[in-house]
KEMARSE-515756 format. One record per atom (N, C-alpha, C): x, y, z. Coordinates in steps of 0.1 Angstrom, whole numbers, plus 5000, padded with zeros to 4 digits. Layout:
BEGIN
XYZ;...
# end
This chain:
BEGIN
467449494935;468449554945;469449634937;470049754941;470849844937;472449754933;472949794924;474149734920;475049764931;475949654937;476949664941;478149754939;478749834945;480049904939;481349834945;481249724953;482149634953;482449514944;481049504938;481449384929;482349374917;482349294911;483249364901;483049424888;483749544883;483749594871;483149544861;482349574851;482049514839;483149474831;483749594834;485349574820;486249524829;486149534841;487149414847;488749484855;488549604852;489649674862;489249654877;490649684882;491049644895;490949794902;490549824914;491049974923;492249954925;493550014926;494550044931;494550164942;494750114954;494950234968;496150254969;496050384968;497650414971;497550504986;499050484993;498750515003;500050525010;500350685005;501550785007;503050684998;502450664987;503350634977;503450464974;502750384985;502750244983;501250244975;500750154964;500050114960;499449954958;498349974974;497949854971;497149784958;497149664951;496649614939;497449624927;498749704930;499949704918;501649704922;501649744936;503149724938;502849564945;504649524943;504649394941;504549334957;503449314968;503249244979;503849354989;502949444990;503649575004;503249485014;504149525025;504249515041;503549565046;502549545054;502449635066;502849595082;503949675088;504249595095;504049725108;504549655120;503849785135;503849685150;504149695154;503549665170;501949695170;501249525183;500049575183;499549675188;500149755195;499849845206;501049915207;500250015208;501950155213;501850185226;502850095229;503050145244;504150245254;505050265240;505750375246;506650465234;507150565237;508250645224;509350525222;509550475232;511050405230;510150305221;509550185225;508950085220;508650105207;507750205205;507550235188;508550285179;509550355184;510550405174;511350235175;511950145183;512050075182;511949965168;510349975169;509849865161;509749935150;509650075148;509850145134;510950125128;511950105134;513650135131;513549965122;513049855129;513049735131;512649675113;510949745114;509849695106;511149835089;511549915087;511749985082;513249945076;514249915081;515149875078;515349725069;514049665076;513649545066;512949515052;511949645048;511649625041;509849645041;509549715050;508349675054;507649835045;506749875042;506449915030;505150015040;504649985051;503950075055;504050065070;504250155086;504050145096;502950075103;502550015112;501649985113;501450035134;500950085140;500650085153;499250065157;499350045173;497650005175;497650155186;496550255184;495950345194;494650355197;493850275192;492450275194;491950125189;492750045202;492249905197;490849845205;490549785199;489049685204;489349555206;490549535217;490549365223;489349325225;489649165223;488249105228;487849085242;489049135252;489149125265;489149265269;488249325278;488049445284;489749495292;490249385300;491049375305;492449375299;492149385285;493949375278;494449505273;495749535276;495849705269;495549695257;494749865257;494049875246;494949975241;495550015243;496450115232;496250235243;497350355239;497850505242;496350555238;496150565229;494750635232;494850745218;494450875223;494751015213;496651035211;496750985225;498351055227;499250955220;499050815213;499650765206;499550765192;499150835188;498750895175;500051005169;500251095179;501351165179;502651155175;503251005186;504250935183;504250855171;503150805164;502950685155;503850825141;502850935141;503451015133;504851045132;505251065145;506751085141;507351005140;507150875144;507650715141;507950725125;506850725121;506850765103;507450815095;507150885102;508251085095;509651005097;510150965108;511650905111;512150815106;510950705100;512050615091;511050645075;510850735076;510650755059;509450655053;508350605063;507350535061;505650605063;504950615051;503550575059;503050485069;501450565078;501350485089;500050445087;499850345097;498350285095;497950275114;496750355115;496350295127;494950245126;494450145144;492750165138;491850255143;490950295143;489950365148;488550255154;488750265164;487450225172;485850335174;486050465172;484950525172;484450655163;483850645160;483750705151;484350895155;483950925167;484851055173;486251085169;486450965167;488250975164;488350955152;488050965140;488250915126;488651035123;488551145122;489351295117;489951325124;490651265139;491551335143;492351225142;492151065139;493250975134;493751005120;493151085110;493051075098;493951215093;494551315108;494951405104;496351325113;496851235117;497851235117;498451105113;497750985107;498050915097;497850915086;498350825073;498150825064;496750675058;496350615070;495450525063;494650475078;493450465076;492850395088;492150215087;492150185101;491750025098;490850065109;489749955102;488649925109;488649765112;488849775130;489049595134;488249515133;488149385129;487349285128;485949325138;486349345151;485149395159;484349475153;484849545149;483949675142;483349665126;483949555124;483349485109;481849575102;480949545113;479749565113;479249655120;480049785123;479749915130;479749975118;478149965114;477650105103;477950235104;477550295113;478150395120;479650465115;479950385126;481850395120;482350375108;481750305100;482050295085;482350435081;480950485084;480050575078;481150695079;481750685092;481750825096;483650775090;484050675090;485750665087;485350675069;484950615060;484150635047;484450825044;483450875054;483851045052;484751075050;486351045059;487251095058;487951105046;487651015036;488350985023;489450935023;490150865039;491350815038;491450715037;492450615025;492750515028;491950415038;491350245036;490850205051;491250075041;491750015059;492149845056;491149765065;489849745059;488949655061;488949535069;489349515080;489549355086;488049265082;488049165079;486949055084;486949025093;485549055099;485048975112;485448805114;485648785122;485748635128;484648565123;483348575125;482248515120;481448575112;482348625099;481248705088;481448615072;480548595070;480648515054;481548675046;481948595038;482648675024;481648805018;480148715019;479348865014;479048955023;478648915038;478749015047;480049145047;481049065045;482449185045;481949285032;481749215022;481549305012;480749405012;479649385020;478449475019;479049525033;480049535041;480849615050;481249715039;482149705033;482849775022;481849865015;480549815012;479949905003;479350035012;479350015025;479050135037;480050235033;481450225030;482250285025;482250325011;481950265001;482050294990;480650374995;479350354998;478450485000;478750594998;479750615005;480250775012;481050824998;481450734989;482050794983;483450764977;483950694990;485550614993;485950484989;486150484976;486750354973;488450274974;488850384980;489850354990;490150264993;489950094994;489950005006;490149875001;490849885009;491749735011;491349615020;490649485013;490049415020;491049315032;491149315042;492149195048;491549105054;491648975052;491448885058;492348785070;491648765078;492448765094;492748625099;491248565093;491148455096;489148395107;489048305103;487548305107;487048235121;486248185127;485848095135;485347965131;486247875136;485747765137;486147665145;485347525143;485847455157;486847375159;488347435149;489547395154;489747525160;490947445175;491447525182;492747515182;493647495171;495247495168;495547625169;494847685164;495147805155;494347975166;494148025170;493648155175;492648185165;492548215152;491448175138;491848105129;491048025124;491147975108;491648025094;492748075089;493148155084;492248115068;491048165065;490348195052;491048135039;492448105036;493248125021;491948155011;490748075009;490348094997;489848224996;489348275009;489148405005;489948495000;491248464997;491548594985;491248554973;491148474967;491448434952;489348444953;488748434960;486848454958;486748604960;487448674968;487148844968;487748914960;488548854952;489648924939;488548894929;488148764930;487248724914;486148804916;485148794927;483548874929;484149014931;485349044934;485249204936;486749304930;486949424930;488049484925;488449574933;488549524943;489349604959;490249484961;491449554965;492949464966;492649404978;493649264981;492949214992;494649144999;494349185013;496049165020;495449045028;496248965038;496048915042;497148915060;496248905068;497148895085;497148775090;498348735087;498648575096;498948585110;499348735116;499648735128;498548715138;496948735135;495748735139;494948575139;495148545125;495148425121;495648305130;496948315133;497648195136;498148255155;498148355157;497748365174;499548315180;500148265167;501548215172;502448235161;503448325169;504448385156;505048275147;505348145155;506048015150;505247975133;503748035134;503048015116;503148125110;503448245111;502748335110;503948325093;505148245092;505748325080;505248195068;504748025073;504147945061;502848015060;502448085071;500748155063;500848275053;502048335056;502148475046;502748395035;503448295032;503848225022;502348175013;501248125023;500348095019;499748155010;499548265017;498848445013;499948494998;501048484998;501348534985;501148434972;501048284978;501448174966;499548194963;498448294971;497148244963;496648394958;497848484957;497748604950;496948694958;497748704971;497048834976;497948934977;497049094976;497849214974;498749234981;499049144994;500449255008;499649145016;500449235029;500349135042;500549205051;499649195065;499749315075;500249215087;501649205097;502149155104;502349255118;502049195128;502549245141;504249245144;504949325144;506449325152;506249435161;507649355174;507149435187;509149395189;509649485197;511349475197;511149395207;510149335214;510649255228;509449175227;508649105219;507849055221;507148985236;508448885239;507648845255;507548975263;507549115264;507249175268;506249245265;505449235254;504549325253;503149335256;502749445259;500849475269;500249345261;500549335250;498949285242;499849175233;498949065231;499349005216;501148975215;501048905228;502648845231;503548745222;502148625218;502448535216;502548535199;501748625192;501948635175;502748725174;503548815180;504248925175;505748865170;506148935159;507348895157;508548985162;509848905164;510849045168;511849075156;513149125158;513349145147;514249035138;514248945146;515148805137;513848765128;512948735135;511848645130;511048755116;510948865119;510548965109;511748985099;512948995099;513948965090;513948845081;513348715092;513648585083;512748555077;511448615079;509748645072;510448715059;510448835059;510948955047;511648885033;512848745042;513548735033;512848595024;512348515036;511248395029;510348445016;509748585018;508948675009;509748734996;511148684998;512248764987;511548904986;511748954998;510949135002;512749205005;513149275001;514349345008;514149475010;514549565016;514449655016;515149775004;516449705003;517149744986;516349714975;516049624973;515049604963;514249654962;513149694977;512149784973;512549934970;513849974973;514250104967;514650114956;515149994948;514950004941;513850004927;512849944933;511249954923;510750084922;511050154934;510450324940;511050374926;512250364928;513750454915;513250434904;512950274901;512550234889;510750324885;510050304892;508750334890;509050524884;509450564893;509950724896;510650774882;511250654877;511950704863;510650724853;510150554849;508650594844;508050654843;507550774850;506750844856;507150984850;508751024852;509651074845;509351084828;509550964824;509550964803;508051044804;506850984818;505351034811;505751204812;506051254819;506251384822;506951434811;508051364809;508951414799;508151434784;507651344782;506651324770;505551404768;504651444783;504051604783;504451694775;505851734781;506551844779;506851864768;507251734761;507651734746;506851774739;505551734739;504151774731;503951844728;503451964747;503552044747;504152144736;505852164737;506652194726;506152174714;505552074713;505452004695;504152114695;503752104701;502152234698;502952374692;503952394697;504052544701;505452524685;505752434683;506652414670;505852444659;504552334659;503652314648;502852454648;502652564656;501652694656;502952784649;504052764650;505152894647;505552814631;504852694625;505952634615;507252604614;507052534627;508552524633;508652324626;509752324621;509652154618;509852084635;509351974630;509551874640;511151864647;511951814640;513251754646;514451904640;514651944653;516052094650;516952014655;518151974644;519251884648;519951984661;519952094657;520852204670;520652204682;519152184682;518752184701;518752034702;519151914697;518851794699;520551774702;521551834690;523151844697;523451914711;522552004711;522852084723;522151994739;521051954735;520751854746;521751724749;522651664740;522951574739;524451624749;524451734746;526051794750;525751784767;524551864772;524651854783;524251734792;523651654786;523051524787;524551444794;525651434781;527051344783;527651414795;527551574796;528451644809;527451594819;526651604818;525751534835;526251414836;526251324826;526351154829;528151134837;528951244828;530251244835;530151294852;529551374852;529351444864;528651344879;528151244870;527851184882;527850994880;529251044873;529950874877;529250764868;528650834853;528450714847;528650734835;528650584827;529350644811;528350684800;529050764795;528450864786;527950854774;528750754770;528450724759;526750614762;526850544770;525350474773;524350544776;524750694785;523150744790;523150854775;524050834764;523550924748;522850814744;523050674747;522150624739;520850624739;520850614752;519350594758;518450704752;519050854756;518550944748;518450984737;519350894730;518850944713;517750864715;517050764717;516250654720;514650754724;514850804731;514150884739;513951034730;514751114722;514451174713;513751174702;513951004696;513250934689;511950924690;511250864700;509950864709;509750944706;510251074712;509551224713;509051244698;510051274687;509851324678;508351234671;508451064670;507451024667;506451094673;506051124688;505251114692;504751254693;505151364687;505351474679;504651434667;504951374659;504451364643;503051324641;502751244657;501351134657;500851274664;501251334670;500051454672;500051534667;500351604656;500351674645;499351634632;499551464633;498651394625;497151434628;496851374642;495851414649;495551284643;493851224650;493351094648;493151064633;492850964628;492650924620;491450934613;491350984600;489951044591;489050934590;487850954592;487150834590;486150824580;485850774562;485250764552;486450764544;
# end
């Protein structure tokens, strides 16, 4: 049989999905939070204002849902797609909807940033096939009655195509307790992290069918090392088309966020923190760069003049924007230092070998 491309790595790296700046499998437990269904402009800005102010790390809405009941609203359709986008756009979040047919997978994919495929559709080849194409982002539900290898070899329909994109969720299974709406899996994260290197979230809202579990199951889900967590919020729950009884409102999704030590300040501040990182790598390009163009002219490494001169405008910025000066010089002599080493080690070039 052909090797798996879900299983795991030889050398043992992990996929990281990123998905419009959140990264599942490396930022510390993203949200995905949304009402099940969009049922109106008001209702979704609403629960966007709600899920976003809290902390929640990616939008979540339903427009092309697959209830298990013919009779239960299924979502706005094409026309809630529209709103989910500007939902987004408005509180400064990525969105996630699902796609039930394969017809709609590029025109969901042109106005979100990630698509889900519902437990129902676990095992629509097809649809894999044709959501796989798009190359966006997909958050994988497990079917209710699918073993752990069945989902995986769902995933590899996707990896086919090319898309390794995907984020496995687990929802919860069938069995013959009836406490619960499903059996919430837990081992399945810590068995699809070991056999596989796709990040794996977990939905208690699906799982547990009753908002009153839904924040010891996401407790559950973080204490057995899974990547995030995708939760239903709705601003009026007893009022909503669909999925009344697991949705949370905004007290219960606040007191979830805070159980999760999730804030929303804190996650701005990881973004700042990450964004500075990212910054030294760039900065460190740049520097190189230069060291090329020093080392071709016989230019030495370290010109104390442009290093005074940086320093000068370095202290007037730090004044200029309310912090002390003498601390953000140190950092950058610090950072000067780096450069120059890292200047001298490329000039070196690798190491002679005999």
């Amino acid at each position: 049989m052909t090797d798996r491309k879900a299983h795991r790595r030889p050398e043992g790296s992990n996929t990281v999905v990123e998905v419009g700046g959140v990264r599942f499998g490396h930022d510390p437990f993203p949200v995905i939070a949304g009402p099940a269904s969009i049922e109106s402009e008001g209702q979704l800005m609403d629960a966007a204002q709600i899920v976003a102010e809290r902390g929640a790390s990616i939008l979540r809405g339903g427009t092309f849902r697959s209830p298990s009941s013919p009779y239960t609203f299924s979502g706005m359709g094409r026309s809630g797609l529209a709103l989910l986008e500007e939902a987004g756009a408005s509180v400064g979040l990525p969105t996630i909807t699902e796609v039930a047919e394969g017809g709609d997978a590029d025109l969901a994919a042109g106005h979100t940033d990630m698509l889900e495929i519902g437990p129902a559709n676990m095992q629509n080849f097809e649809l894999l096939r044709d959501v796989g194409r798009t190359g966006m982002p997909v958050l994988l539900n497990r079917g209710p009655s699918a073993t752990i290898d069945e989902w995986l070899w769902s995933a590899e329909y996707l990896l086919a195509e090319g898309n390794d994109r995907i984020v496995m969720c687990e929802r919860g299974i069938r069995t013959f307790e009836q406490s619960t709406q499903n059996t919430l899996d837990i081992s399945a994260v810590p068995v699809v992290k070991d056999q596989s290197h796709l990040p794996v979230i977990v939905d208690p809202s699906h799982a547990a069918g009753n908002r009153s579990l839904v924040t010891p199951l996401a407790l559950a889900a973080q204490g057995v090392g899974a990547d995030g967590l995708a939760v239903e919020v709705h601003p009026s729950p007893d009022e909503a088309l669909s999925d009344q009884l697991q949705q949370l409102d905004a007290h219960g999704f606040a007191a979830l966020m805070d159980a999760l030590g999730i804030s929303r300040m804190r996650q701005a501040v990881d973004i700042v923190d990450r964004e500075i990182v990212r910054l030294f790598a760039r900065r460190r390009e740049l520097s190189l760069a230069i060291g090329r163009v020093k080392a071709a002219r016989g230019m030495p490494v370290q010109i104390p003049e442009r290093e005074d001169e940086l320093l000068a405008i370095i202290r007037e910025e730090a004044v200029l924007q309310k912090l002390d000066p003498e601390y953000v010089e140190r950092i950058f002599k610090e950072i000067l230092a780096e450069s120059r080493a890292a200047q001298w080690r490329d000039r070196e070039g690798p190491p002679q070998l005999g």
